[in-house]
PDB file of N, CA, C and O in Angstrom:
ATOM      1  N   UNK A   1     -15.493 -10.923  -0.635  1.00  0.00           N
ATOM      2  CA  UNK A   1     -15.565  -9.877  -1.626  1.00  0.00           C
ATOM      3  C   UNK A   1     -14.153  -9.485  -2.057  1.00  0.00           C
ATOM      4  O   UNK A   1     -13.219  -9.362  -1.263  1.00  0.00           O
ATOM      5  N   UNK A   2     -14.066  -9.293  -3.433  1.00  0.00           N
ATOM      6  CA  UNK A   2     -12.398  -9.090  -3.612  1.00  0.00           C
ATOM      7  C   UNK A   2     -12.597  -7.472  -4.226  1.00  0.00           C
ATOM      8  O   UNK A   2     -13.574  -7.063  -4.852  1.00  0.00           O
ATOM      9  N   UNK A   3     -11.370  -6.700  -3.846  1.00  0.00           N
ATOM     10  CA  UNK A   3     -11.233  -5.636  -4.580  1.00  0.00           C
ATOM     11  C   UNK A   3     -10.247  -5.208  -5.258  1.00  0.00           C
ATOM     12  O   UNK A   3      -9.178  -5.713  -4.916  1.00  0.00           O
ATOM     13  N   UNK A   4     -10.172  -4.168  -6.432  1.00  0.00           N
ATOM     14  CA  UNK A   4      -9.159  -4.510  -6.804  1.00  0.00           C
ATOM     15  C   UNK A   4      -8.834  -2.951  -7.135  1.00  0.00           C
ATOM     16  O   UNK A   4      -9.632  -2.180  -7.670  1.00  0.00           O
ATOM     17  N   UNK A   5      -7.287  -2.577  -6.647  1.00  0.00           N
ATOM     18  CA  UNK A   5      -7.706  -1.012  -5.801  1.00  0.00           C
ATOM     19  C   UNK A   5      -6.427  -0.327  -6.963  1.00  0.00           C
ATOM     20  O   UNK A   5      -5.381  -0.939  -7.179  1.00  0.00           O
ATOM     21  N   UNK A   6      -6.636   0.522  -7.375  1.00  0.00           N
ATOM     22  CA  UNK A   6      -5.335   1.463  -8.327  1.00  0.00           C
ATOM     23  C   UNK A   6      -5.356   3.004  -7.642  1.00  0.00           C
ATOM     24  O   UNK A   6      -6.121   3.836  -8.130  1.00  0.00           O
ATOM     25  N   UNK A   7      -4.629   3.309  -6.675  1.00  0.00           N
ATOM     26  CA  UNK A   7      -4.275   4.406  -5.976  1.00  0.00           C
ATOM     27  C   UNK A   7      -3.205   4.875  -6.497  1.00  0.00           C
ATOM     28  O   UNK A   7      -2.086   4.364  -6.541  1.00  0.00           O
ATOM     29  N   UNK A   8      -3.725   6.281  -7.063  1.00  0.00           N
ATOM     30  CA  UNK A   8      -2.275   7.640  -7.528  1.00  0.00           C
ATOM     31  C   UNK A   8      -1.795   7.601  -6.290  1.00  0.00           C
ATOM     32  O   UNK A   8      -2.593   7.047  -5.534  1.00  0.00           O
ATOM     33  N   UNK A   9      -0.700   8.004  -5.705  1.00  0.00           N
ATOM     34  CA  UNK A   9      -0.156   7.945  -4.417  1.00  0.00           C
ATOM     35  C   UNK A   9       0.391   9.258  -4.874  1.00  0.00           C
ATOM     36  O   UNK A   9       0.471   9.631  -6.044  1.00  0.00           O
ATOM     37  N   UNK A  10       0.830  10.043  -3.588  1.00  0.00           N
ATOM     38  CA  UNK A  10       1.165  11.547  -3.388  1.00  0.00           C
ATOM     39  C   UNK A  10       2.094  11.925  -2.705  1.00  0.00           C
ATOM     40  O   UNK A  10       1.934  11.615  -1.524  1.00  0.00           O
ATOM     41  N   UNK A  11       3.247  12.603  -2.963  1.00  0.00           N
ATOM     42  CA  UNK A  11       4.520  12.487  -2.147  1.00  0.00           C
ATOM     43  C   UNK A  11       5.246  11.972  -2.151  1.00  0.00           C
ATOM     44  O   UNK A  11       6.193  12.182  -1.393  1.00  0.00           O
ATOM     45  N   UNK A  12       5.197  10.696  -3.284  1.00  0.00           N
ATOM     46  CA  UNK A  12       6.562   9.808  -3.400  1.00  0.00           C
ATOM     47  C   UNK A  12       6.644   9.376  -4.202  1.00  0.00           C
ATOM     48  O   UNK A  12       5.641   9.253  -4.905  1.00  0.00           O
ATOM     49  N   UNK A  13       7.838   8.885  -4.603  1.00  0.00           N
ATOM     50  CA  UNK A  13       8.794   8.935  -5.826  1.00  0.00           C
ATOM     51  C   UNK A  13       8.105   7.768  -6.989  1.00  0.00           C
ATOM     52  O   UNK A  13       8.259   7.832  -8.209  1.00  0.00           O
ATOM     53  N   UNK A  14       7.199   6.555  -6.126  1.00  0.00           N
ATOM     54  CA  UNK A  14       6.344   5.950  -6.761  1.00  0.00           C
ATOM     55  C   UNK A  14       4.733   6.501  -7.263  1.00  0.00           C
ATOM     56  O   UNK A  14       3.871   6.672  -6.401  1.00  0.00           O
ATOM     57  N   UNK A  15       4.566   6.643  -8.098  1.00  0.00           N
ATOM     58  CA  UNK A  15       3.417   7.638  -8.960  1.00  0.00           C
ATOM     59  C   UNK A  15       1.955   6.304  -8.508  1.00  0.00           C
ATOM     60  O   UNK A  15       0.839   6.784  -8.312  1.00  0.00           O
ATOM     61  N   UNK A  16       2.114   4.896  -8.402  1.00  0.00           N
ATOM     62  CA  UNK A  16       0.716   4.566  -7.839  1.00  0.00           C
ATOM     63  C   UNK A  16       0.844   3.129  -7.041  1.00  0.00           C
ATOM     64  O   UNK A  16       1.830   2.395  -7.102  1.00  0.00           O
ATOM     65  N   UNK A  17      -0.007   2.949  -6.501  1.00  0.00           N
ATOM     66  CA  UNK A  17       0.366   1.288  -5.665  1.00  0.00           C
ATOM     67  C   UNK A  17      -1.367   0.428  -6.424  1.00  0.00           C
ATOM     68  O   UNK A  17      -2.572   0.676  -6.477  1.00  0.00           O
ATOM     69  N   UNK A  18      -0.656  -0.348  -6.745  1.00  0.00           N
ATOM     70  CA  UNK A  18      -2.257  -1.404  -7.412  1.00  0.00           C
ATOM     71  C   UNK A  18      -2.222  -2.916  -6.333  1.00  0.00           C
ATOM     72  O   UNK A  18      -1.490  -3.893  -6.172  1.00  0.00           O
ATOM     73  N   UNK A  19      -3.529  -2.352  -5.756  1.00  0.00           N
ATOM     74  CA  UNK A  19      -3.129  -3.905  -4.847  1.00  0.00           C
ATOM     75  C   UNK A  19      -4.880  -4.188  -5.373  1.00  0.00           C
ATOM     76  O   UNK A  19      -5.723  -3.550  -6.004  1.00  0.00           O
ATOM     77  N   UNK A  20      -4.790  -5.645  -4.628  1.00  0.00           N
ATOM     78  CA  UNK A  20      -5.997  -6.710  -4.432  1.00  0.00           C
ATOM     79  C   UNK A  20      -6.325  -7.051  -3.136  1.00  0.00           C
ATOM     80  O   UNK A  20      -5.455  -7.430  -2.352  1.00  0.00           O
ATOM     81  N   UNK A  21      -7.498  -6.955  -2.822  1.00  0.00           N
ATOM     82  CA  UNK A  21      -7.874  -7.071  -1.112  1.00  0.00           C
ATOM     83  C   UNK A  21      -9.147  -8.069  -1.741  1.00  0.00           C
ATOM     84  O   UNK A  21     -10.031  -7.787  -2.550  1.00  0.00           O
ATOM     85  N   UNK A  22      -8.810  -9.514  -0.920  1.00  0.00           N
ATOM     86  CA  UNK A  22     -10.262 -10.327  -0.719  1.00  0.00           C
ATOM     87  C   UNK A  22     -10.607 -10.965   0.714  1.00  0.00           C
ATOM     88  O   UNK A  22      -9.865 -11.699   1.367  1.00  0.00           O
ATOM     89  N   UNK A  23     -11.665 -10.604   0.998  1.00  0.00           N
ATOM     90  CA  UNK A  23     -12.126 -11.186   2.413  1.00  0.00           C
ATOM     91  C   UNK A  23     -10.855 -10.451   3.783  1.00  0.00           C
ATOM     92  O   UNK A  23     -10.322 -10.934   4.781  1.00  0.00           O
ATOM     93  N   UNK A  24     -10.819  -9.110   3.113  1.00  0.00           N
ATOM     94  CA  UNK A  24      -9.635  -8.281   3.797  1.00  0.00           C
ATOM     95  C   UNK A  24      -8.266  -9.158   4.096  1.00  0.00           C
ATOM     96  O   UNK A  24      -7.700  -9.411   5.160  1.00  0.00           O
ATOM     97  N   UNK A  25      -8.048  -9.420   3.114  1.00  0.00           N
ATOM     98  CA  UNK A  25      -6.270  -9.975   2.885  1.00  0.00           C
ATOM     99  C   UNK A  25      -5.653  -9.242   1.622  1.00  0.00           C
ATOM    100  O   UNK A  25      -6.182  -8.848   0.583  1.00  0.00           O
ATOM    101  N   UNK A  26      -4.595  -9.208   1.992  1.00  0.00           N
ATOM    102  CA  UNK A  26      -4.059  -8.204   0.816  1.00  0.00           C
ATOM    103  C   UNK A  26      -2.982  -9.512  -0.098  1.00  0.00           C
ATOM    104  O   UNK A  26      -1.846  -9.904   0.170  1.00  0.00           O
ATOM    105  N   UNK A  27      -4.073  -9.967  -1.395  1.00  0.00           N
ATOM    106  CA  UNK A  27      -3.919 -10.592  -2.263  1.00  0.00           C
ATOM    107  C   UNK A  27      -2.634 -10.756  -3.208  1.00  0.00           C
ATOM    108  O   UNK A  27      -1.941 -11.724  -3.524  1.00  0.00           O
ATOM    109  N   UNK A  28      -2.613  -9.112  -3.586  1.00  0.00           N
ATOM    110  CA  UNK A  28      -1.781  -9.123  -4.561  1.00  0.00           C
ATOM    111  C   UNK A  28      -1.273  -7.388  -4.114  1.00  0.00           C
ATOM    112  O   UNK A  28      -2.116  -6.555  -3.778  1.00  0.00           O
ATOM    113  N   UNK A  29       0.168  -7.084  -4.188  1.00  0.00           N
ATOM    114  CA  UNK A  29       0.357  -5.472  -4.356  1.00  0.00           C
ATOM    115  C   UNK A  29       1.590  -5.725  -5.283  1.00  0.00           C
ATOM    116  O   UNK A  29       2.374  -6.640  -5.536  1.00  0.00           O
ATOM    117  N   UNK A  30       1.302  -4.182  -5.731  1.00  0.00           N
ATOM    118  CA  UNK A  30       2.667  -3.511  -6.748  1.00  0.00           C
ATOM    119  C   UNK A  30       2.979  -2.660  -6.761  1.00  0.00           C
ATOM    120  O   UNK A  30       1.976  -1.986  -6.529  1.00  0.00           O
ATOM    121  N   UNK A  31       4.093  -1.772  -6.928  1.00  0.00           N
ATOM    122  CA  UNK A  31       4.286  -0.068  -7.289  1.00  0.00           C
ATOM    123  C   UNK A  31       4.572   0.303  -8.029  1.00  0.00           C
ATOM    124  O   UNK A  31       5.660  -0.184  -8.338  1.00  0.00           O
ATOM    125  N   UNK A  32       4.048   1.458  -9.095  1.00  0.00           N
ATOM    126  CA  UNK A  32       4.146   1.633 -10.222  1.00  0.00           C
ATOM    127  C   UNK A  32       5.455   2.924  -9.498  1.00  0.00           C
ATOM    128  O   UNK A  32       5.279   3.789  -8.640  1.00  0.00           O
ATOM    129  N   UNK A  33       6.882   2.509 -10.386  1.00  0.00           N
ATOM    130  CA  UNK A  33       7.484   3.588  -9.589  1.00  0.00           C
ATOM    131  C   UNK A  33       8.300   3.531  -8.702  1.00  0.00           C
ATOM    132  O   UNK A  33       8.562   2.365  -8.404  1.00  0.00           O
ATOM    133  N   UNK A  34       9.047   4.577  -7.903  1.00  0.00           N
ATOM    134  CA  UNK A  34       9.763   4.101  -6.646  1.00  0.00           C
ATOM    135  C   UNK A  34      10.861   3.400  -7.049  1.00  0.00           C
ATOM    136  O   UNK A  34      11.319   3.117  -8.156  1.00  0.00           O
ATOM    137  N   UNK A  35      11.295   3.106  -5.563  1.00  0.00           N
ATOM    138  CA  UNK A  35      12.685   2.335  -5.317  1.00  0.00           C
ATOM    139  C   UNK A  35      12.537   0.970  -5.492  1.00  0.00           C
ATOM    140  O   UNK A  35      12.044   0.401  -4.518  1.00  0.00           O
ATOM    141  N   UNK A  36      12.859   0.166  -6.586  1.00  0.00           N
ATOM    142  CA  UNK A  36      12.477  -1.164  -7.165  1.00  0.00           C
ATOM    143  C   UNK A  36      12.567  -1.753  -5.951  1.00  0.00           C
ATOM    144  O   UNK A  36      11.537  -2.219  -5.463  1.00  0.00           O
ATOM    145  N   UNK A  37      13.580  -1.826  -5.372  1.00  0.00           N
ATOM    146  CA  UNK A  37      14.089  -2.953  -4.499  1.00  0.00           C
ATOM    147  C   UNK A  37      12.892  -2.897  -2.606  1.00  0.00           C
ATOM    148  O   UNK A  37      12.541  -3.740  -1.780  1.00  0.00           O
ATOM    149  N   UNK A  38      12.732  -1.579  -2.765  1.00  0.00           N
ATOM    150  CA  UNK A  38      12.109  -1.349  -1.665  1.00  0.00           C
ATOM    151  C   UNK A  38      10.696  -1.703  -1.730  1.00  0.00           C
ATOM    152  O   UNK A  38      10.053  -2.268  -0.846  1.00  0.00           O
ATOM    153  N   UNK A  39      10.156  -1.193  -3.209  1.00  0.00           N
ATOM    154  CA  UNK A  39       8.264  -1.435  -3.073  1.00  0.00           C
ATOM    155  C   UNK A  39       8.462  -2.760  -3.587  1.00  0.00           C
ATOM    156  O   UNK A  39       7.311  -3.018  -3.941  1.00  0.00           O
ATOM    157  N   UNK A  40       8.989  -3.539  -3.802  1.00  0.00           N
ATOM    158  CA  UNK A  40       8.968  -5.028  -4.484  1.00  0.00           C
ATOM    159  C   UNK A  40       8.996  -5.670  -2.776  1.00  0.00           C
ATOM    160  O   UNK A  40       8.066  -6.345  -2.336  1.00  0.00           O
ATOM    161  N   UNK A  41       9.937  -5.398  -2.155  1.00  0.00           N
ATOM    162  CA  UNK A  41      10.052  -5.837  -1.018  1.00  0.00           C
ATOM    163  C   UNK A  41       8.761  -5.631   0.429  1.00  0.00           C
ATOM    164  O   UNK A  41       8.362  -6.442   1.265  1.00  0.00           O
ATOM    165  N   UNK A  42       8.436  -4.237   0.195  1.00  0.00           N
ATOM    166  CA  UNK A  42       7.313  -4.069   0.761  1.00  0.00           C
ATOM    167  C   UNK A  42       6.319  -4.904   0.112  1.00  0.00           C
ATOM    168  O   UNK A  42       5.792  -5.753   0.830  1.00  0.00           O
ATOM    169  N   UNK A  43       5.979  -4.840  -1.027  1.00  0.00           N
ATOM    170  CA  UNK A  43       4.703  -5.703  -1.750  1.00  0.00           C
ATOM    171  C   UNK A  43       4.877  -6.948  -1.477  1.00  0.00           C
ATOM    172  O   UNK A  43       3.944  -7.542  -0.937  1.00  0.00           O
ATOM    173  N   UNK A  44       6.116  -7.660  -1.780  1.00  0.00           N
ATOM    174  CA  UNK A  44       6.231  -8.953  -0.948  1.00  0.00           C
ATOM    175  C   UNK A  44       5.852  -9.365   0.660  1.00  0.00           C
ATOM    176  O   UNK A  44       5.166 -10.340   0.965  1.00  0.00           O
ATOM    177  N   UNK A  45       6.448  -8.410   1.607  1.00  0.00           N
ATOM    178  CA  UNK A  45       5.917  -8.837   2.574  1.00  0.00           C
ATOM    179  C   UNK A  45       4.009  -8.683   2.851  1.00  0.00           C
ATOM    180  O   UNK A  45       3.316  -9.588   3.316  1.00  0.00           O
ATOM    181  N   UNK A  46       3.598  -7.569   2.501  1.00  0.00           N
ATOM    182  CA  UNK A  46       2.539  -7.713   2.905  1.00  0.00           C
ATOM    183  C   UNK A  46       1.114  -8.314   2.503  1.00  0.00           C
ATOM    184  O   UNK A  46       0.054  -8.161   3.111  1.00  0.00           O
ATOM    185  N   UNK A  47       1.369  -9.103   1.221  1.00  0.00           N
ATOM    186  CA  UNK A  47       0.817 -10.275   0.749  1.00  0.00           C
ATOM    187  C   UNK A  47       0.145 -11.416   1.439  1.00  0.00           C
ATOM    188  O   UNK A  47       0.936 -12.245   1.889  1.00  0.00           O
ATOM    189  N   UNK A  48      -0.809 -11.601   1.584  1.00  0.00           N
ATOM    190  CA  UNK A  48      -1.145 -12.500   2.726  1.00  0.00           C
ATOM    191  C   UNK A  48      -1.335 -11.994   3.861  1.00  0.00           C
ATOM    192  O   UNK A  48      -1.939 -12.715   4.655  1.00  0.00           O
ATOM    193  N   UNK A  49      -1.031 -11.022   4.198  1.00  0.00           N
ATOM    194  CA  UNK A  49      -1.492 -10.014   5.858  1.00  0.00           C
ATOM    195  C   UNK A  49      -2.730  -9.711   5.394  1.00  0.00           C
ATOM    196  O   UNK A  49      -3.135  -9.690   4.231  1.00  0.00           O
ATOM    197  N   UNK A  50      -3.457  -9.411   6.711  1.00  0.00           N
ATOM    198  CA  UNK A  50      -4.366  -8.763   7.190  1.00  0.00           C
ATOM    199  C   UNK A  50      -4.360  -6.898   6.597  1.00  0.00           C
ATOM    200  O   UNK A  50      -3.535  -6.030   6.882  1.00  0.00           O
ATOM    201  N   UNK A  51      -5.430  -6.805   5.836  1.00  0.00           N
ATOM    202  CA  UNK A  51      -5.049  -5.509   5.238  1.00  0.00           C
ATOM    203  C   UNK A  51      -5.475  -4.580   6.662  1.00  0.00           C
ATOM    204  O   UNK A  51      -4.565  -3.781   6.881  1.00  0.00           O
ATOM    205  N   UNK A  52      -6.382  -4.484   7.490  1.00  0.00           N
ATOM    206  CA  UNK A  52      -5.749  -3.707   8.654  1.00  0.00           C
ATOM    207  C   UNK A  52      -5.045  -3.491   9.372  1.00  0.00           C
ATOM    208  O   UNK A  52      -4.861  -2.461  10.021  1.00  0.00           O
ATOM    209  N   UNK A  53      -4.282  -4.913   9.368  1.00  0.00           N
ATOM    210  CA  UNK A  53      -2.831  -5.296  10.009  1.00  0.00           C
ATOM    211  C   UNK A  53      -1.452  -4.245   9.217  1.00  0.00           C
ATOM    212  O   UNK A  53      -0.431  -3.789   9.731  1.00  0.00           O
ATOM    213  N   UNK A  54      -1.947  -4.150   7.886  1.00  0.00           N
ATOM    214  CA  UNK A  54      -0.864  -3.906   7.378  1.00  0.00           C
ATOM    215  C   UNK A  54      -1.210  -1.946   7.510  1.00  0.00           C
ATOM    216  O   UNK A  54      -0.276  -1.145   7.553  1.00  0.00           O
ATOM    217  N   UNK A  55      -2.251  -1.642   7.540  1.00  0.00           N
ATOM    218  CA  UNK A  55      -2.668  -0.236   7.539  1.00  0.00           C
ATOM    219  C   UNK A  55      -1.910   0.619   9.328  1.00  0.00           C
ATOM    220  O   UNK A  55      -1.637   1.768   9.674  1.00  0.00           O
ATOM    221  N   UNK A  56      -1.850  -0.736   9.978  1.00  0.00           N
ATOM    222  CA  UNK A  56      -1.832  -0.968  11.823  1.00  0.00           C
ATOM    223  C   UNK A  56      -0.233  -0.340  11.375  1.00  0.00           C
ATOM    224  O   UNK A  56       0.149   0.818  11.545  1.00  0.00           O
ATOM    225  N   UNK A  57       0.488  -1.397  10.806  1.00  0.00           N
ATOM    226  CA  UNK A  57       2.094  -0.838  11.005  1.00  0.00           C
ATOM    227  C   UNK A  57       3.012  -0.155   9.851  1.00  0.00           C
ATOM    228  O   UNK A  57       4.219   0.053   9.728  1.00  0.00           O
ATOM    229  N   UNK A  58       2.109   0.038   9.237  1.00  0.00           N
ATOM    230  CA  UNK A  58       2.528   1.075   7.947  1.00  0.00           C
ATOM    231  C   UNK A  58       2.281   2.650   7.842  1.00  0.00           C
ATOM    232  O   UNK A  58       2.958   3.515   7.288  1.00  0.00           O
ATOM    233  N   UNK A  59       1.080   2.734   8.562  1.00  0.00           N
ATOM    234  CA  UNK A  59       0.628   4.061   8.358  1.00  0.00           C
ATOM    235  C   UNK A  59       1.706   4.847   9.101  1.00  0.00           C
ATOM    236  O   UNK A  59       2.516   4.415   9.921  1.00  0.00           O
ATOM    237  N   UNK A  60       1.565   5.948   8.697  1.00  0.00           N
ATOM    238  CA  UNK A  60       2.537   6.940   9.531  1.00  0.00           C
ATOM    239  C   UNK A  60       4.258   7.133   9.000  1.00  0.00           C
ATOM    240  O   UNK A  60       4.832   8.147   9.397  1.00  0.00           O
ATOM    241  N   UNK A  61       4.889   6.333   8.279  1.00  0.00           N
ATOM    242  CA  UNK A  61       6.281   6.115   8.082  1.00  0.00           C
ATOM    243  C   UNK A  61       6.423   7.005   6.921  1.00  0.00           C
ATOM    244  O   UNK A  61       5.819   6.948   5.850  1.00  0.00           O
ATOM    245  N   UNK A  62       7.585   8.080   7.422  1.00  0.00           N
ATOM    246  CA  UNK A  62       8.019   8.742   6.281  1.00  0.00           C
ATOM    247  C   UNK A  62       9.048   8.431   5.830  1.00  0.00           C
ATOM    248  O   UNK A  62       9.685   7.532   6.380  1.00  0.00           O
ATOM    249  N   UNK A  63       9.516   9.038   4.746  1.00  0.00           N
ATOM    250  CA  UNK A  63      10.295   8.881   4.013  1.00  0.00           C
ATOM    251  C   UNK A  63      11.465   9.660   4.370  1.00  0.00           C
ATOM    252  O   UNK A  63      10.627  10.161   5.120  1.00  0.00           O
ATOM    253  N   UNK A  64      12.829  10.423   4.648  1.00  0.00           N
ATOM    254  CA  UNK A  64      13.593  11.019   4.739  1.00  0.00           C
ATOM    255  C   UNK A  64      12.613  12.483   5.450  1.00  0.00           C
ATOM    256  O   UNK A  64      12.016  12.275   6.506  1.00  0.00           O
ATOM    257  N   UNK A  65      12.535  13.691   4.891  1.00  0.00           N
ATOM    258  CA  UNK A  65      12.351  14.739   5.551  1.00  0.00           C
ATOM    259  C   UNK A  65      10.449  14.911   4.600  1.00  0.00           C
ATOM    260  O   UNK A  65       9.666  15.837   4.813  1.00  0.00           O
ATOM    261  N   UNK A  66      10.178  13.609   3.528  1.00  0.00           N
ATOM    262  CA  UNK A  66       9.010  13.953   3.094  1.00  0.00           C
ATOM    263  C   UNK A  66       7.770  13.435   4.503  1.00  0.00           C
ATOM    264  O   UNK A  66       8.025  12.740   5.486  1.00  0.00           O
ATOM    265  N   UNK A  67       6.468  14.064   4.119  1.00  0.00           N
ATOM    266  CA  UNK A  67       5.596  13.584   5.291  1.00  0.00           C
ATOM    267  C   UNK A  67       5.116  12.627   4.814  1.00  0.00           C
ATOM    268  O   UNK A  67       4.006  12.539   5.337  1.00  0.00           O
ATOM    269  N   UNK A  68       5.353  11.203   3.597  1.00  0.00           N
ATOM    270  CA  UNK A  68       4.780  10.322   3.521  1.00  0.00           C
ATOM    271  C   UNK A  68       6.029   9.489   2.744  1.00  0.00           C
ATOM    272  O   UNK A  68       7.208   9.768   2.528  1.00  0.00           O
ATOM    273  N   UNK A  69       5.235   8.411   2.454  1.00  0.00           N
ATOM    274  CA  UNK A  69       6.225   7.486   2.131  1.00  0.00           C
ATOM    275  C   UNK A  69       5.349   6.200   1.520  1.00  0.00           C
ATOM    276  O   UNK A  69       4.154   5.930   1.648  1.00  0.00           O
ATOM    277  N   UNK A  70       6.707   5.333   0.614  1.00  0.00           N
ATOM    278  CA  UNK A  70       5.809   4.092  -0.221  1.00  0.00           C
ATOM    279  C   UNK A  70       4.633   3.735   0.658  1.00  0.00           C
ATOM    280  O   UNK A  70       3.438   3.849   0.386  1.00  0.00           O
ATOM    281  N   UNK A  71       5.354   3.152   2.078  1.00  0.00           N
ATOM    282  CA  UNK A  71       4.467   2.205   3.010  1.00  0.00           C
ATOM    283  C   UNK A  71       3.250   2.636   3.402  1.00  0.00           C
ATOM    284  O   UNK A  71       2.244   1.968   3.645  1.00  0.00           O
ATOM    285  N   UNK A  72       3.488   4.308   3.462  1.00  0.00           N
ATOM    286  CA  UNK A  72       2.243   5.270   4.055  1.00  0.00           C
ATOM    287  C   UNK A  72       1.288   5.507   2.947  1.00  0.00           C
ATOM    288  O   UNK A  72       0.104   5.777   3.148  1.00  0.00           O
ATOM    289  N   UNK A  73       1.928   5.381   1.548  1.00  0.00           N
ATOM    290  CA  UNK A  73       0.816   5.206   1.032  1.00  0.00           C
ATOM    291  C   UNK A  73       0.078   4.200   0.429  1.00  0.00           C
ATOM    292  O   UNK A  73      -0.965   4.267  -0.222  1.00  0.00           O
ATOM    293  N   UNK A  74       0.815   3.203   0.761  1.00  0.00           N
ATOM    294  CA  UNK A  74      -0.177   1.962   0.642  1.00  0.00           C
ATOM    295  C   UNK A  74      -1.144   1.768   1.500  1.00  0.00           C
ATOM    296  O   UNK A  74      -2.262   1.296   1.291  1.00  0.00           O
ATOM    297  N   UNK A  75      -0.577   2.231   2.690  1.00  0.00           N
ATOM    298  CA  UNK A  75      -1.655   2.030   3.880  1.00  0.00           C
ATOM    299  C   UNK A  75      -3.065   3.015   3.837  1.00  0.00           C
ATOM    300  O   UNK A  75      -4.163   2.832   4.364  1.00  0.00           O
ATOM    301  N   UNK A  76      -2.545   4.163   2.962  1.00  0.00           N
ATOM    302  CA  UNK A  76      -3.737   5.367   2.637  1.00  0.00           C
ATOM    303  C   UNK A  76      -4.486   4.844   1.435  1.00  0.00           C
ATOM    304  O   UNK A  76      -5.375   5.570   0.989  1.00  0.00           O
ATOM    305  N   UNK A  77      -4.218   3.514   0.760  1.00  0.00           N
ATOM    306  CA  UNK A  77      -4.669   2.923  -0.478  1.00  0.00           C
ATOM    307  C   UNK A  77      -5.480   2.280   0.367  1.00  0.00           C
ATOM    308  O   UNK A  77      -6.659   2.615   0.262  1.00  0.00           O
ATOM    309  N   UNK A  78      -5.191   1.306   1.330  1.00  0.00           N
ATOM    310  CA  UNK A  78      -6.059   0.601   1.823  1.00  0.00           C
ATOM    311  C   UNK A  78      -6.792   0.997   2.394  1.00  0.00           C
ATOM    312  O   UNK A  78      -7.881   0.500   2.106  1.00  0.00           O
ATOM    313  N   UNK A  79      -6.851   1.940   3.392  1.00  0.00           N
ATOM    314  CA  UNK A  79      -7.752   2.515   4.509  1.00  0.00           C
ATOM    315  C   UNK A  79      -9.044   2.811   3.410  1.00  0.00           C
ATOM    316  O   UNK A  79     -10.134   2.276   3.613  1.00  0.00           O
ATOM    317  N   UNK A  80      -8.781   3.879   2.008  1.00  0.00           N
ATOM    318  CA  UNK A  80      -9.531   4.352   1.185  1.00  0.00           C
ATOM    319  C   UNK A  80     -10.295   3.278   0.678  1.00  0.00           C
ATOM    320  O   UNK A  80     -11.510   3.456   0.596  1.00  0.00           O
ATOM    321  N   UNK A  81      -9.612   1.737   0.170  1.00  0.00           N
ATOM    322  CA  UNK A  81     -10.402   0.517  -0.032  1.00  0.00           C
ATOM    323  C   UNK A  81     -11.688   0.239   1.017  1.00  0.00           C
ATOM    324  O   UNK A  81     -12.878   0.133   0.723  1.00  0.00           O
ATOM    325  N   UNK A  82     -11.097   0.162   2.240  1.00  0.00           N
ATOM    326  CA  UNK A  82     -11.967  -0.424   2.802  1.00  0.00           C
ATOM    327  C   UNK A  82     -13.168   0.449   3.525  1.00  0.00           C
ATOM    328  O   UNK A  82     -14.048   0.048   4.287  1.00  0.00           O
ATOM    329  N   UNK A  83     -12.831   2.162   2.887  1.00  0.00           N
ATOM    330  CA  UNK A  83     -13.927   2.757   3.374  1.00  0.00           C
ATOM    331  C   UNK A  83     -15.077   2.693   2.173  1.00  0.00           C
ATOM    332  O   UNK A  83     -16.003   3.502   2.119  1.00  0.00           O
ATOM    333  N   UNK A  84     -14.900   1.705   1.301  1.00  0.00           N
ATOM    334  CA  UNK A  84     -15.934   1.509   0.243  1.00  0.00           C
ATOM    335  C   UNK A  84     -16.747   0.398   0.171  1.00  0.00           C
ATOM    336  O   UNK A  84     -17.660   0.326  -0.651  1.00  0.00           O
ATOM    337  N   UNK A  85     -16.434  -0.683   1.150  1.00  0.00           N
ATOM    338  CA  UNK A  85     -16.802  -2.125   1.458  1.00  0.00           C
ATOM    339  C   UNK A  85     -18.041  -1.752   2.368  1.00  0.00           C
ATOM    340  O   UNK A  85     -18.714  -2.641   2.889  1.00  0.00           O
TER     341      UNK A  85
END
């Protein structure tokens, strides 16, 4: 089953993350927003992971003194994906 997920994200400097989850692999991601070099780099690595894998070591990471961050909210994109499967 493929999904194809457009999350406003909250708390950070990137306004949304658009990823693709099929057969729970994370297909495709992007960030609308943010630190080019950082969500390009995050979206690169987690391409091909395990989207619980990636929810496993992402969740939780803030940003400087904010309580969330790019990674945290990709991982709050996904968790929200896969509570719809």
């Amino acid at each position: 089953m493929k999904q194809h997920i457009e999350y406003k994200t909250k708390g950070t400097c990137s306004r949304m993350v658009i990823l693709d989850i099929e057969d729970g692999i994370v297909t495709d991601c992007s960030f609308v927003g943010g630190c080019a070099g950082n969500t390009a780099g995050i979206a690169g690595l987690v391409k091909g992971m395990k989207a619980d894998e990636v929810v496993e070591r992402l969740k939780g990471i803030r940003c400087g003194f904010k309580t969330t961050s790019c990674p945290d909210q990709l991982a709050k994109a996904i968790e929200e994906a896969m509570k719809s499967v």
